[in-house]
Rosetta silent file (secondary structure, phi, psi, omega in degrees, C-alpha in Angstrom):
SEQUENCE: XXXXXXXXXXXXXXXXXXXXXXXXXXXXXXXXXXXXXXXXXXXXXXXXXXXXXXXXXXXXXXXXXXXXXXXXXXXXXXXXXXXXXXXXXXXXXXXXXXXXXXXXXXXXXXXXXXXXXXXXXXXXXXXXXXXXXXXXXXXXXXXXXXXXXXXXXXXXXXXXXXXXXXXXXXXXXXXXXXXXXXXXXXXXXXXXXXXXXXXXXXXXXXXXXXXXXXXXXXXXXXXXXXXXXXXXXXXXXXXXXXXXXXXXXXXXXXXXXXXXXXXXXX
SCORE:     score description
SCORE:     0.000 S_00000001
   1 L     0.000  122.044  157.167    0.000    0.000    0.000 S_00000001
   2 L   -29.935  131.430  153.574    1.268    3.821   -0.866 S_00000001
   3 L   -93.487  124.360 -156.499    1.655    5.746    1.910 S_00000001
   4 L   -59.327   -6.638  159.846   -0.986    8.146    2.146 S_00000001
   5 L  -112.062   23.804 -160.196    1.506   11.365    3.312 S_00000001
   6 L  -111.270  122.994  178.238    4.185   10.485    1.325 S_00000001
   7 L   -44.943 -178.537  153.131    4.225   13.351   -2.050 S_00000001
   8 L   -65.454  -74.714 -161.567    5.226   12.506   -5.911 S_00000001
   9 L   -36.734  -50.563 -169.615    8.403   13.727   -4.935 S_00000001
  10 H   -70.734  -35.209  155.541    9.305   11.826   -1.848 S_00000001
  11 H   -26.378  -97.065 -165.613    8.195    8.584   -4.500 S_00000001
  12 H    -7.791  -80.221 -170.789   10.558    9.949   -6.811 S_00000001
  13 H   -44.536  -64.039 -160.787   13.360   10.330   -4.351 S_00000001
  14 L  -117.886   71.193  106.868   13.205    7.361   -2.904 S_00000001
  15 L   -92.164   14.502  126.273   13.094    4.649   -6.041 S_00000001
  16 L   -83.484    9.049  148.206   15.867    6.269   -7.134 S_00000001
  17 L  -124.251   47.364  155.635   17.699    5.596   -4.239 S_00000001
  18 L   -92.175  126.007 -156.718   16.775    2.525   -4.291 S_00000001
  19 L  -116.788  -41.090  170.371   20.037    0.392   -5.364 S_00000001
  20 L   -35.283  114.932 -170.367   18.661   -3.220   -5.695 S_00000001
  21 L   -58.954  -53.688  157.989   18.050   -3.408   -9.719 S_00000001
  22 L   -38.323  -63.767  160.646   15.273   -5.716   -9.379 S_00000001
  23 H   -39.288  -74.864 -169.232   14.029   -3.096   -6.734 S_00000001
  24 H   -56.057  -12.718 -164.046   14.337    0.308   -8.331 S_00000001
  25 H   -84.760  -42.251 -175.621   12.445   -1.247  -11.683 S_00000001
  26 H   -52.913  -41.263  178.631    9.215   -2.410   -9.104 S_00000001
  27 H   -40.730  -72.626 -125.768    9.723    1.151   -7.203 S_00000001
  28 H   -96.182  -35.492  179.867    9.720    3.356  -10.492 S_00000001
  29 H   -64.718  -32.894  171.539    6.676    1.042  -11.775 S_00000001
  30 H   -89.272   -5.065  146.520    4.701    1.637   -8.401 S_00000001
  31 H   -66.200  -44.890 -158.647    5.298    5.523   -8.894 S_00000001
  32 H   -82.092   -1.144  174.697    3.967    5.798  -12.151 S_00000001
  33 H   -59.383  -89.775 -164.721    0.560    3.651  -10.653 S_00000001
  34 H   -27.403  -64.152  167.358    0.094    5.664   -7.906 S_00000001
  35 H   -32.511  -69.805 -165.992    0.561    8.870   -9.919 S_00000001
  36 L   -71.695   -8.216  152.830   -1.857    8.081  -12.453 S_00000001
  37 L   -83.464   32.532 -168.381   -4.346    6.818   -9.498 S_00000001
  38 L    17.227   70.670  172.743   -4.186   10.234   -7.930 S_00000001
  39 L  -136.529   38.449  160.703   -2.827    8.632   -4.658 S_00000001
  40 L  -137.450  112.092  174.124    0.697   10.970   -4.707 S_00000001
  41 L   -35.466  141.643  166.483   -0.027   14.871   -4.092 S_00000001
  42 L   -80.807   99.194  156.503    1.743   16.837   -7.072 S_00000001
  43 L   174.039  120.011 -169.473    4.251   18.548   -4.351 S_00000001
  44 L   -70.588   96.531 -178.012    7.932   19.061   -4.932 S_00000001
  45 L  -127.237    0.537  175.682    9.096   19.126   -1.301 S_00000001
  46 L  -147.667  162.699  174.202   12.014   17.567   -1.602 S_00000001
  47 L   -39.429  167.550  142.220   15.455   17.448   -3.782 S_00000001
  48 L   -83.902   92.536 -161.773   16.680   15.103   -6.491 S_00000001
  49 L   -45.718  159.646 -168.744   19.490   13.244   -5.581 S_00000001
  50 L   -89.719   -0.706  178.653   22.541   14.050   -7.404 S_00000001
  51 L  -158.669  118.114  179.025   23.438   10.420   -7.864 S_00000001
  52 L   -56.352  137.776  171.495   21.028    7.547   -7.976 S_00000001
  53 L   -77.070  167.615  173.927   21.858    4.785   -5.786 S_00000001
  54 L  -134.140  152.009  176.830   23.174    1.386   -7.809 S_00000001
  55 L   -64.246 -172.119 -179.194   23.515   -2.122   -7.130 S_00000001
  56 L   -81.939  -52.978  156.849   27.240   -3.499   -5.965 S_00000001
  57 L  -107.404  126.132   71.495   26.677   -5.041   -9.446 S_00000001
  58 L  -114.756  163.368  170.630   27.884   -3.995  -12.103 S_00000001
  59 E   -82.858  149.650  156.647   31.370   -3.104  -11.541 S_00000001
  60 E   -88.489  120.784  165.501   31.106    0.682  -13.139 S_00000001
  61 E  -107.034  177.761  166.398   34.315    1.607  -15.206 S_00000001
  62 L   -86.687  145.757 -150.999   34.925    4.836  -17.238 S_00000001
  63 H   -60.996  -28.759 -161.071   33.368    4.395  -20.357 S_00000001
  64 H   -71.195  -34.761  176.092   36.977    4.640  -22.092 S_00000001
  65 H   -80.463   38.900  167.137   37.886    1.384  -19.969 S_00000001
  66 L  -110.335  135.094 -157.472   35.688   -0.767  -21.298 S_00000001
  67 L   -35.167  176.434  154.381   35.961   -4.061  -22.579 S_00000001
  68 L   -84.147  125.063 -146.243   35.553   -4.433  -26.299 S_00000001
  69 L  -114.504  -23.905 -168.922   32.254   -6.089  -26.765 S_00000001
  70 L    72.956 -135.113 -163.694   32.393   -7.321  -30.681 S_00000001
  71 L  -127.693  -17.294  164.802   29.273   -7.411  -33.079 S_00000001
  72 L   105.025    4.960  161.374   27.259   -9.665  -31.246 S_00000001
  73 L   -37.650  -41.465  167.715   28.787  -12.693  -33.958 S_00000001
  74 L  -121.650  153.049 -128.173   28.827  -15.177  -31.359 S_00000001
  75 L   -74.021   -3.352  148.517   26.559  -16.515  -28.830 S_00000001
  76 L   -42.946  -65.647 -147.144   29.326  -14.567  -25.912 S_00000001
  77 H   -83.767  -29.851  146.859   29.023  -11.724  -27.822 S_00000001
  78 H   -38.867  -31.415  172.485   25.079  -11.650  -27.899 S_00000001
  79 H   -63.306  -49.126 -170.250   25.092  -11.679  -24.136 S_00000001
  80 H   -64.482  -21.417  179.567   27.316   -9.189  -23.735 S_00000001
  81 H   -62.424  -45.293 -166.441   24.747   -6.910  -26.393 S_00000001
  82 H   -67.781  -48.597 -161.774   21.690   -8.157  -24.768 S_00000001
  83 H   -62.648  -33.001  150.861   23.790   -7.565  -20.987 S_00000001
  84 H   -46.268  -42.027 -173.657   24.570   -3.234  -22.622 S_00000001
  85 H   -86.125  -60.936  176.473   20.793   -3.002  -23.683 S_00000001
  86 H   -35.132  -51.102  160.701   19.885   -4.060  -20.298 S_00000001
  87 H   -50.255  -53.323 -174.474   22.309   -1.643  -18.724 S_00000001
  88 H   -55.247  -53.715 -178.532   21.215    1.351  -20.708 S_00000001
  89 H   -36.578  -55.751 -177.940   17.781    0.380  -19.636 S_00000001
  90 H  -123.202   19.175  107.208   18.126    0.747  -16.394 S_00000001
  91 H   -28.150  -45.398 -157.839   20.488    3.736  -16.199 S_00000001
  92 H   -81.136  -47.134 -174.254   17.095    5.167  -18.377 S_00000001
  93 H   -40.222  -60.181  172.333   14.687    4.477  -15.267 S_00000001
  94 H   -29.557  -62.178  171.599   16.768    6.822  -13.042 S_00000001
  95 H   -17.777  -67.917  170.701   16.879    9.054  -16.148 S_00000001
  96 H   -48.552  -50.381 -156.530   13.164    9.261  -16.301 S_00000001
  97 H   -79.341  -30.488  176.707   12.265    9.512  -13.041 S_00000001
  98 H   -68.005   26.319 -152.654   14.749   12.611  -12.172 S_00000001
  99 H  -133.109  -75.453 -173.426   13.572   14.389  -15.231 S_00000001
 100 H   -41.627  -61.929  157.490    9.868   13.859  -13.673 S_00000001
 101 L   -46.240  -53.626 -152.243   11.035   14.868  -10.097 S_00000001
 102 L   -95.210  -11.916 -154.415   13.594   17.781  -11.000 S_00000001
 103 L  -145.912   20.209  178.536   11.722   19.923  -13.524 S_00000001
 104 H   -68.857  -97.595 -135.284    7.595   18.338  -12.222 S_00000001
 105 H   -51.285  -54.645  173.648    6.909   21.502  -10.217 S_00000001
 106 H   -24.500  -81.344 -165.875    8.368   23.511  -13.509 S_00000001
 107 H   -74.385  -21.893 -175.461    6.617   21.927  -16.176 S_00000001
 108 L    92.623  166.809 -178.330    2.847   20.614  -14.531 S_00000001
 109 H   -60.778  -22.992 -175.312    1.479   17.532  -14.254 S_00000001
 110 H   -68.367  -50.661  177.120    1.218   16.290  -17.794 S_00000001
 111 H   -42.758  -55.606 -143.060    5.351   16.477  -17.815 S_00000001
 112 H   -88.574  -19.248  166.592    5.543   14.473  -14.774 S_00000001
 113 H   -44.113  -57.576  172.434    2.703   12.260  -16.089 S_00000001
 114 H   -56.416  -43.371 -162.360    4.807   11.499  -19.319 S_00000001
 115 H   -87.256  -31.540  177.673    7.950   11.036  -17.988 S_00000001
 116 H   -58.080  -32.839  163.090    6.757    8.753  -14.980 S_00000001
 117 H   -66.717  -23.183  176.703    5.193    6.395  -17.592 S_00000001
 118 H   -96.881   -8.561  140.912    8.072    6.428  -19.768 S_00000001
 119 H   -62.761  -46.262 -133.841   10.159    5.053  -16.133 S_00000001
 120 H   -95.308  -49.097  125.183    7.816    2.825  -15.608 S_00000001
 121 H    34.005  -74.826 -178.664    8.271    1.758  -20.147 S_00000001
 122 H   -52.785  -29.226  155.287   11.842    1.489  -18.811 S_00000001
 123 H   -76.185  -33.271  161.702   11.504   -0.663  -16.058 S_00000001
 124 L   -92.108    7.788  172.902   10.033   -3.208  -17.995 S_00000001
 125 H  -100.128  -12.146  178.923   12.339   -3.397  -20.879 S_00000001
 126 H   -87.018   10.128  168.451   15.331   -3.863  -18.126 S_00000001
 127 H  -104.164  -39.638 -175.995   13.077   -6.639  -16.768 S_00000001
 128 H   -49.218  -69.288 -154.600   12.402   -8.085  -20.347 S_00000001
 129 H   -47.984  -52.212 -169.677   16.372   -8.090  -20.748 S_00000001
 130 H   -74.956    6.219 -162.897   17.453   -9.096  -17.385 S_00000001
 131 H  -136.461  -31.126  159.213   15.154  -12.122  -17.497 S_00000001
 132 H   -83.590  -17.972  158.070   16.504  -13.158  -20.658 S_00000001
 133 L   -85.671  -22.817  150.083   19.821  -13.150  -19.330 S_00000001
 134 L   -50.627  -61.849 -155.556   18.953  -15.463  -16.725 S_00000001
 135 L   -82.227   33.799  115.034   17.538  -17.972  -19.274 S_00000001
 136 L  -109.156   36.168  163.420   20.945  -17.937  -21.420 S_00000001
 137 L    67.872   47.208 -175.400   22.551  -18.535  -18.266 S_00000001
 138 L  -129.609 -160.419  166.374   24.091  -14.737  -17.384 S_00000001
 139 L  -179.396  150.821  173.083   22.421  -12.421  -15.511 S_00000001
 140 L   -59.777  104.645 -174.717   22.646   -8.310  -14.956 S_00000001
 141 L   130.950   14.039  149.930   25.450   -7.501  -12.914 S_00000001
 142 L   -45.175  -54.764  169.654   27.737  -10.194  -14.863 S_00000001
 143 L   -91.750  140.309  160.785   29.537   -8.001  -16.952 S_00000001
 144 E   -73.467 -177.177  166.365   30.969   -4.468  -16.303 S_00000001
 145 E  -160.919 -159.043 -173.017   29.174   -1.655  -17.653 S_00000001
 146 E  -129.292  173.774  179.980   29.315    2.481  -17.327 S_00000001
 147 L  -128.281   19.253 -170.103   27.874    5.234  -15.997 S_00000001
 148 L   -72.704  -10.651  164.888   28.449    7.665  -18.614 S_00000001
 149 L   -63.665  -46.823  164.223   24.576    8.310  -19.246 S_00000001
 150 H   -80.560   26.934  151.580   24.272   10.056  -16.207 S_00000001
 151 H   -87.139    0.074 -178.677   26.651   12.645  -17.057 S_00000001
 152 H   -68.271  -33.695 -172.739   23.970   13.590  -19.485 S_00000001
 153 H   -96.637  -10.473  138.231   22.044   14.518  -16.510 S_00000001
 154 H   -31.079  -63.965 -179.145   24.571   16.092  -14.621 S_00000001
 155 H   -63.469  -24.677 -165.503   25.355   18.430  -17.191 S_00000001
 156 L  -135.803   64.066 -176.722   21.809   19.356  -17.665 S_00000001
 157 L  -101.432  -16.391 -147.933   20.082   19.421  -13.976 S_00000001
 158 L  -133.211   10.448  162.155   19.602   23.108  -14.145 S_00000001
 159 L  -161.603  132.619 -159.478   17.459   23.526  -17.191 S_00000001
 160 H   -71.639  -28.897 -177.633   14.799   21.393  -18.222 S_00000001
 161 H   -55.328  -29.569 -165.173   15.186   22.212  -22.299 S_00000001
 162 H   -62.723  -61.646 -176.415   18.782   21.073  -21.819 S_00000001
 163 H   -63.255  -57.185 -178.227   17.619   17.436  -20.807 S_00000001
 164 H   -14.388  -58.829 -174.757   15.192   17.647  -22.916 S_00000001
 165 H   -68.307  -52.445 -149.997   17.614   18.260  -26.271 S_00000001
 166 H   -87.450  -60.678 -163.450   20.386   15.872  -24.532 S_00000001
 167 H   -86.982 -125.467  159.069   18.277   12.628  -23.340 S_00000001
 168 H    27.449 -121.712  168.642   15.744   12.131  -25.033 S_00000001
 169 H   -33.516  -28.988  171.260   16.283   14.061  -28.373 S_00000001
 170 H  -112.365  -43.295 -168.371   20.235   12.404  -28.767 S_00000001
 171 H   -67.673  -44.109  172.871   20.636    9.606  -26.308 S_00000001
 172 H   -89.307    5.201 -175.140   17.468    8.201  -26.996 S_00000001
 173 H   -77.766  -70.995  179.829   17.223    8.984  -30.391 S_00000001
 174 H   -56.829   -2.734  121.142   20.392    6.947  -31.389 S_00000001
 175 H     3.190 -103.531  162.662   18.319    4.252  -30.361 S_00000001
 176 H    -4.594  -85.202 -156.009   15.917    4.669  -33.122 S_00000001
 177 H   -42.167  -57.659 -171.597   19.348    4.269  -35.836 S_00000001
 178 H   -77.928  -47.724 -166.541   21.001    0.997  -33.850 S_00000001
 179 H   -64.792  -19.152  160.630   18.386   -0.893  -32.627 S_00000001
 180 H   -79.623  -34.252  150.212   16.932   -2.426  -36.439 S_00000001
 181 H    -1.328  -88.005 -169.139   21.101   -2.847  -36.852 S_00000001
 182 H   -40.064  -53.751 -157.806   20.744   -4.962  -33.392 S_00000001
 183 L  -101.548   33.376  126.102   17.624   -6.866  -33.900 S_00000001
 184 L   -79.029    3.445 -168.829   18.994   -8.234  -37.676 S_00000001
 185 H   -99.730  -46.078  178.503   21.820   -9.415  -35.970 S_00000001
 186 H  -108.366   10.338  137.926   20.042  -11.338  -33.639 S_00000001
 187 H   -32.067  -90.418  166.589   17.587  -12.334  -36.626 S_00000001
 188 H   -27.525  -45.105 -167.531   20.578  -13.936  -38.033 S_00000001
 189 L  -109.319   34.139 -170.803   21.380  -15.925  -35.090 S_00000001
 190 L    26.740   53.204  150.888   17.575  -17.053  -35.125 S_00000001
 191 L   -92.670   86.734 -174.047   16.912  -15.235  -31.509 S_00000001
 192 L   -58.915  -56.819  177.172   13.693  -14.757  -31.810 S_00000001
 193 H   -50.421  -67.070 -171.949   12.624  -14.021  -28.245 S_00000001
 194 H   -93.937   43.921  142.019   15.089  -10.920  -28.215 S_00000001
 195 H   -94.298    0.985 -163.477   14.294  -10.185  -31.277 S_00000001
 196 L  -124.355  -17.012 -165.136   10.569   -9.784  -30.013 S_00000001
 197 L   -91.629  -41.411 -173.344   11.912   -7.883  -26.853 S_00000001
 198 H  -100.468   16.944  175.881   13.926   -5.469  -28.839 S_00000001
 199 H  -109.958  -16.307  169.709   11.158   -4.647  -31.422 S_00000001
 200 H  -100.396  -33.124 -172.883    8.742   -3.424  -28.406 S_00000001
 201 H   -47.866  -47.610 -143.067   11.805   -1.548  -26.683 S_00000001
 202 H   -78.831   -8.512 -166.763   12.035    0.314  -30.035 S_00000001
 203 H   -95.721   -9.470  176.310    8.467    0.814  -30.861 S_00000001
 204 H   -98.231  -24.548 -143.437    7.873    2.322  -27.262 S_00000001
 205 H   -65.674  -21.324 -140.233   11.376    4.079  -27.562 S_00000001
 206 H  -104.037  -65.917  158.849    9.820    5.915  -30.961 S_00000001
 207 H    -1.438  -86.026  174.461    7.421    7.277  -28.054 S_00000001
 208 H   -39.197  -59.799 -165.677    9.959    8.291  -25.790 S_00000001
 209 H   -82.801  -41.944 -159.358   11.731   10.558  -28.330 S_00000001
 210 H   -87.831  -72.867 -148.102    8.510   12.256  -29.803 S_00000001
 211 H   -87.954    5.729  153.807    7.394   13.393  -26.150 S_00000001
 212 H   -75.307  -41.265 -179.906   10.483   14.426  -25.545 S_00000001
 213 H   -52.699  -43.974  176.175   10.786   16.232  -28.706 S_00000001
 214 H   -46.802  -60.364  177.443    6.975   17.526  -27.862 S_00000001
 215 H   -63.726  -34.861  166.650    8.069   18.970  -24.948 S_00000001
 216 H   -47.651  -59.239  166.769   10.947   20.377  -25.853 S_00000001
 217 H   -61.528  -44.688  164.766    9.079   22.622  -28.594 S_00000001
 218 H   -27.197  -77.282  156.210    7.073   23.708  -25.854 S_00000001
 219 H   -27.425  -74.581  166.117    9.474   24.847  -23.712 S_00000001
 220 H   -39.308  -49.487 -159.606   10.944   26.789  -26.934 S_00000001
 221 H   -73.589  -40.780  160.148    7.713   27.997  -28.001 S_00000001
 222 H   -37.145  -39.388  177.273    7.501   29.719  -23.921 S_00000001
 223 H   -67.590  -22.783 -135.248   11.116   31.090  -24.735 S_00000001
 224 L    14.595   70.310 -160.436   10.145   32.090  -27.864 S_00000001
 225 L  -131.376  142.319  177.596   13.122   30.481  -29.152 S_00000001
 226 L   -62.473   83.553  148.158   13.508   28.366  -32.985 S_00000001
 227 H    -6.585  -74.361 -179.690   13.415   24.594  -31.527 S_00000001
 228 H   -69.698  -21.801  163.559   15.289   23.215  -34.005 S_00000001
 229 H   -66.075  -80.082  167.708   17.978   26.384  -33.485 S_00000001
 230 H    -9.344  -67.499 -179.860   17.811   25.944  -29.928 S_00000001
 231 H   -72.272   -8.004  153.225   18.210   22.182  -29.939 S_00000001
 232 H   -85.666   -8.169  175.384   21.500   22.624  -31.850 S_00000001
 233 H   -70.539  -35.570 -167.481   22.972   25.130  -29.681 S_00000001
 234 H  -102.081   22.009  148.007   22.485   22.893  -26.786 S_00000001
 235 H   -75.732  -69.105  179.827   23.890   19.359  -28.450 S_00000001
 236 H   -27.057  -42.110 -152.131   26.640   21.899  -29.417 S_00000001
 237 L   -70.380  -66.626 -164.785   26.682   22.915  -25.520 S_00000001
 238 L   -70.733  -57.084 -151.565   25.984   19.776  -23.708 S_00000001
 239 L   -83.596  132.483  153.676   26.507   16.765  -25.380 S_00000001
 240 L   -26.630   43.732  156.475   29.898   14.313  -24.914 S_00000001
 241 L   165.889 -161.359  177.497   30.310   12.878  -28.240 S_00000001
 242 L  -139.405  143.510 -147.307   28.995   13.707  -31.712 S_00000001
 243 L   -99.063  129.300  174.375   25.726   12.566  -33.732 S_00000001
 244 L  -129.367  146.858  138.556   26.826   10.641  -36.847 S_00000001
 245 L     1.967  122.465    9.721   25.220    8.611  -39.589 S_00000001
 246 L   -94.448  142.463 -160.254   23.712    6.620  -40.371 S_00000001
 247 L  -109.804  141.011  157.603   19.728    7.958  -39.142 S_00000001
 248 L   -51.617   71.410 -155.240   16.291    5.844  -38.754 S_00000001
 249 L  -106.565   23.188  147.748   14.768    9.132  -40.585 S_00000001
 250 L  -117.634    1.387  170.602   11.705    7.386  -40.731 S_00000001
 251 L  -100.795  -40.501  177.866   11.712    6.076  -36.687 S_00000001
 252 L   -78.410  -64.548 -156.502   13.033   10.373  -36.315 S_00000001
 253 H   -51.741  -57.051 -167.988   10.423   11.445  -38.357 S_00000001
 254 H   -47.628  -44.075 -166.547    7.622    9.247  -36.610 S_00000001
 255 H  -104.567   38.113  162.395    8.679   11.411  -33.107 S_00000001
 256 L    86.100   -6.826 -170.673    9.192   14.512  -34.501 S_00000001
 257 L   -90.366  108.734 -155.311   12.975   15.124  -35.291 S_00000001
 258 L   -99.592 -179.789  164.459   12.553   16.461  -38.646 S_00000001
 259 H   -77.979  -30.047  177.511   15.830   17.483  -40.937 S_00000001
 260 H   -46.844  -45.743  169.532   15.500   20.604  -39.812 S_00000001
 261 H   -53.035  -44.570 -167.479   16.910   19.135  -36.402 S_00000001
 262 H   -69.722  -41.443 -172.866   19.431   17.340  -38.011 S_00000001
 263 L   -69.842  102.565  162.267   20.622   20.161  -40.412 S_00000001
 264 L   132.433  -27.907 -155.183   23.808   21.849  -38.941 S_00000001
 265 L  -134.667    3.423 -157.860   24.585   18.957  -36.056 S_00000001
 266 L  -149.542    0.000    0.000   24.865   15.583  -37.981 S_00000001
């Protein structure tokens, strides 16, 4: 049972400091109920933590020290792909839910509506994953992995268009590009099941980027600021790395990232 004095916020706050994997995905899934049963008060009463708790596993390296992973050619190298999707996954709950938490009070309920449903989206494809790594005899927390996704949110705690442009609009974008790559690959090696697993991440994923993108334009259109100018200044600003080629531009198109976005940054 919810507890009946506890805010959205104080939710928020604590599944993401929740460090049990297995935990934080049930946590972030029992926010976005409660939310959408009006049993959490909309009231920001308390911080975001500045660093999500994590299990003991994975070991976290810096991104640069990380193993080499291959192409997913052999049935090793498919773990480690499946064991990376899984990771990203649930680095993205955290993602969500601080986005939902830090910039809720900001933005109104409909933000915090969206993004807590796209944690809870997120909790179940790192349950899909992680439950498929049991039954080919791994499991999450096997492998190392990184923590370089939250520097996206680091960098951009102090204005919500920033995450907006950065998470979402790039991180989750390049999704969209790799993931038909990913699931011909594991076509090929007749894995059907996560080939069935990674055809719903991408189809809610396609989601994920158009209400970020949605939002995003908002925000601009308050600013009175050119979206698609706007979201290249702050790729330019923000993001670690650079957006290259080859694009889904018909998985960008479906959520809104047009050429115009692209023209200038890619």
């Amino acid at each position: 049972m919810p507890d009946p004095h506890k805010t959205v916020a104080q939710a928020i706050r604590a599944a993401m400091l929740t460090a049990d994997a297995r935990a934080k995905a049930m946590a972030a899934r029992e926010v976005a109920r409660d939310w959408a049963a009006g049993r959490l008060p909309p009231v920001f009463d308390v911080p975001m933590p500045d660093t999500p708790a994590r299990p003991p596993r994975p070991e976290l390296l810096p991104p640069n020290a990380m193993p080499k992973r291959g192409r997913g050619g052999t049935e090793r190298g498919r773990i480690a792909l499946i064991h990376a999707l899984c990771h990203i996954e649930f680095m993205a709950i955290d993602l969500a839910l601080d986005a939902a938490g830090r910039f809720g009070a900001e933005r109104g309920p409909e933000f915090v509506s969206d993004w807590l449903e796209v944690a809870a989206d997120e909790a179940m494809h790192f349950a899909l994953l992680a439950r498929r790594l049991v039954t080919l005899g791994s499991d999450y927390g096997a492998m190392p992995a990184h923590d370089g996704l939250w520097d996206a949110a680091r960098d951009t705690a102090h204005d919500v268009a920033a995450r907006l442009a950065i998470v979402p609009m790039v991180l989750e974008a390049r999704g969209l590009d790799v993931t038909p790559v990913t699931i011909t690959r594991f076509q090929s090696a007749g894995d059907e099941r996560t080939v069935r697993i990674l055809q719903r991440i991408l189809d809610d994923e396609i989601r994920h980027v158009g209400l970020g993108t949605r939002h995003f334009s908002a925000v601009c259109a308050e600013r009175g600021d050119s979206p698609p100018q706007a979201w290249q200044r702050m790729v330019t600003q923000y993001f670690r790395g650079s957006i290259k080629a080859p694009f889904n531009d018909s998985a960008r198109r479906s959520a809104g990232l047009s050429y115009e976005f692209m023209e200038g940054v890619a």
